[in-house]
C-alpha positions as CSV (number, residue, x, y, z in Angstrom):
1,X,28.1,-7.7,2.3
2,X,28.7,-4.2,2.9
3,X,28.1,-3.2,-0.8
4,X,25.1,-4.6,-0.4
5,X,23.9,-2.7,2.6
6,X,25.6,0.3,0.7
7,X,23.3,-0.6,-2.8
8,X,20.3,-1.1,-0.5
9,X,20.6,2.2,1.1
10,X,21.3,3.8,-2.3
11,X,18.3,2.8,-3.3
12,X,15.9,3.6,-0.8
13,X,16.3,6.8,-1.7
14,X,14.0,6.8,-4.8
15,X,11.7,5.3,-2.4
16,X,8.7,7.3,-1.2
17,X,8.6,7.6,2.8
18,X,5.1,8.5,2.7
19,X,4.2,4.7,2.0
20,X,6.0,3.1,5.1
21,X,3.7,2.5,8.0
22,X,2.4,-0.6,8.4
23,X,-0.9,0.6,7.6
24,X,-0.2,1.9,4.2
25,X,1.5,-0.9,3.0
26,X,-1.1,-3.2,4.2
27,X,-3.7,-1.0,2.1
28,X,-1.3,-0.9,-0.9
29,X,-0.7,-4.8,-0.9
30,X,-4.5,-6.0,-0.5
31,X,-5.3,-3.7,-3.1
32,X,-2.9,-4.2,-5.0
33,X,-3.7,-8.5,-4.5
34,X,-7.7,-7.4,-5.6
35,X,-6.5,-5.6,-8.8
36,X,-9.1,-3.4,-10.8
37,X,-12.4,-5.1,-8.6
38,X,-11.0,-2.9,-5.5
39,X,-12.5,-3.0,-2.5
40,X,-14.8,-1.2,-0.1
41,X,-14.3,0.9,3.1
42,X,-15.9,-1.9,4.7
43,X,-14.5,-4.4,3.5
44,X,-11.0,-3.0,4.1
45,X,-12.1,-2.4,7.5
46,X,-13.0,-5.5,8.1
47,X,-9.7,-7.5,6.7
48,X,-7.6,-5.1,8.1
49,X,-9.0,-4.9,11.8
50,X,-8.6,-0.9,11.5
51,X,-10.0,1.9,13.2
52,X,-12.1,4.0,11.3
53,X,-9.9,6.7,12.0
54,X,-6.9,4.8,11.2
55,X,-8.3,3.5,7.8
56,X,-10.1,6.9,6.4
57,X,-6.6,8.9,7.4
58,X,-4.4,6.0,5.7
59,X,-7.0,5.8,2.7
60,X,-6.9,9.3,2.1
61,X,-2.7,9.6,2.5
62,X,-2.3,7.3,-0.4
63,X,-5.5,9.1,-2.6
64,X,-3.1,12.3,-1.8
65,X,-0.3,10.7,-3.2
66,X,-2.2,9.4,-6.2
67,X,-1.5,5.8,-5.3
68,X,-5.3,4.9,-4.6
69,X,-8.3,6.7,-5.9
70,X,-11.8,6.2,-5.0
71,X,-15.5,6.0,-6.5
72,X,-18.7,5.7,-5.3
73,X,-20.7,2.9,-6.1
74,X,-25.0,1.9,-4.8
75,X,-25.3,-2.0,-3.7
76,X,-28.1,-3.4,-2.9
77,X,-29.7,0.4,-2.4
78,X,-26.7,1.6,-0.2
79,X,-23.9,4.3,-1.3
80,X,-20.7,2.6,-0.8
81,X,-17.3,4.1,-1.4
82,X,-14.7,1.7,-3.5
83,X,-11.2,2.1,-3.0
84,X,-8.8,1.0,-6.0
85,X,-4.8,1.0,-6.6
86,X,-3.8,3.5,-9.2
87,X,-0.6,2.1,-11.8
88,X,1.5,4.7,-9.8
89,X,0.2,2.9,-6.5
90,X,1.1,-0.7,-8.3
91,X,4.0,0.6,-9.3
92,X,5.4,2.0,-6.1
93,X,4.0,-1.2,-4.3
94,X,6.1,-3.2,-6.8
95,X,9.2,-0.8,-5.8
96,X,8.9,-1.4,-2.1
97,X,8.3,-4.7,-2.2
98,X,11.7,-5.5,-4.5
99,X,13.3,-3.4,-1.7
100,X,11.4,-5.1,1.4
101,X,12.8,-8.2,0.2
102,X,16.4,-7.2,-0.5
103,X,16.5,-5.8,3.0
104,X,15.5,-8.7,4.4
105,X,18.1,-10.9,2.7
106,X,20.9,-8.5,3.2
107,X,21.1,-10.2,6.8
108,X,22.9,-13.2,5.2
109,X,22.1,-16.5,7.3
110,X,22.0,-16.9,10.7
């Protein structure tokens, strides 16, 4: 047990702190779940119960990182922004999520 809390600490280092807030990872796994199609601001918004605020200022975290970039796109006459994951965002999503689930086993049973 305590190599594995050892291993799991090990490896979070290669981890990228930026990405852990609820938020973010929220953002990077229902983008991540839509693939290339993406999504829009709205749409986010809406699935995610965020603040503007809270979403543009998460969105444009992960852009900085290069984890999600962004395109503009006209439906139905209106200019809508489209948010998609990047392979580095899949990839670090992937990373996190191997990790996520190792920390929650290293608990054992209860």
């Amino acid at each position: 047990m305590e190599k594995d809390v050892l291993a799991l600490v090990e490896e979070s280092h290669a981890l990228n702190p930026g990405v852990f807030s609820l938020i973010r990872l929220l953002l990077l796994s229902n983008l991540a779940e839509l693939g290339p199609d993406g999504s829009t601001y709205r749409e986010l918004k809406a699935v995610l119960q965020l603040s503007d605020g809270a979403l543009y200022s998460n969105l444009k975290a992960l852009e900085s990182m290069g984890y999600v970039n962004s395109s503009e796109v006209t439906l139905e006459g209106k200019q809508l922004k489209m948010y998609h994951i990047t392979s580095e965002g899949k990839m670090e999503w992937e990373r996190v999520k191997s990790w996520l689930l190792k920390f929650l086993n290293c608990g054992g049973e209860k």
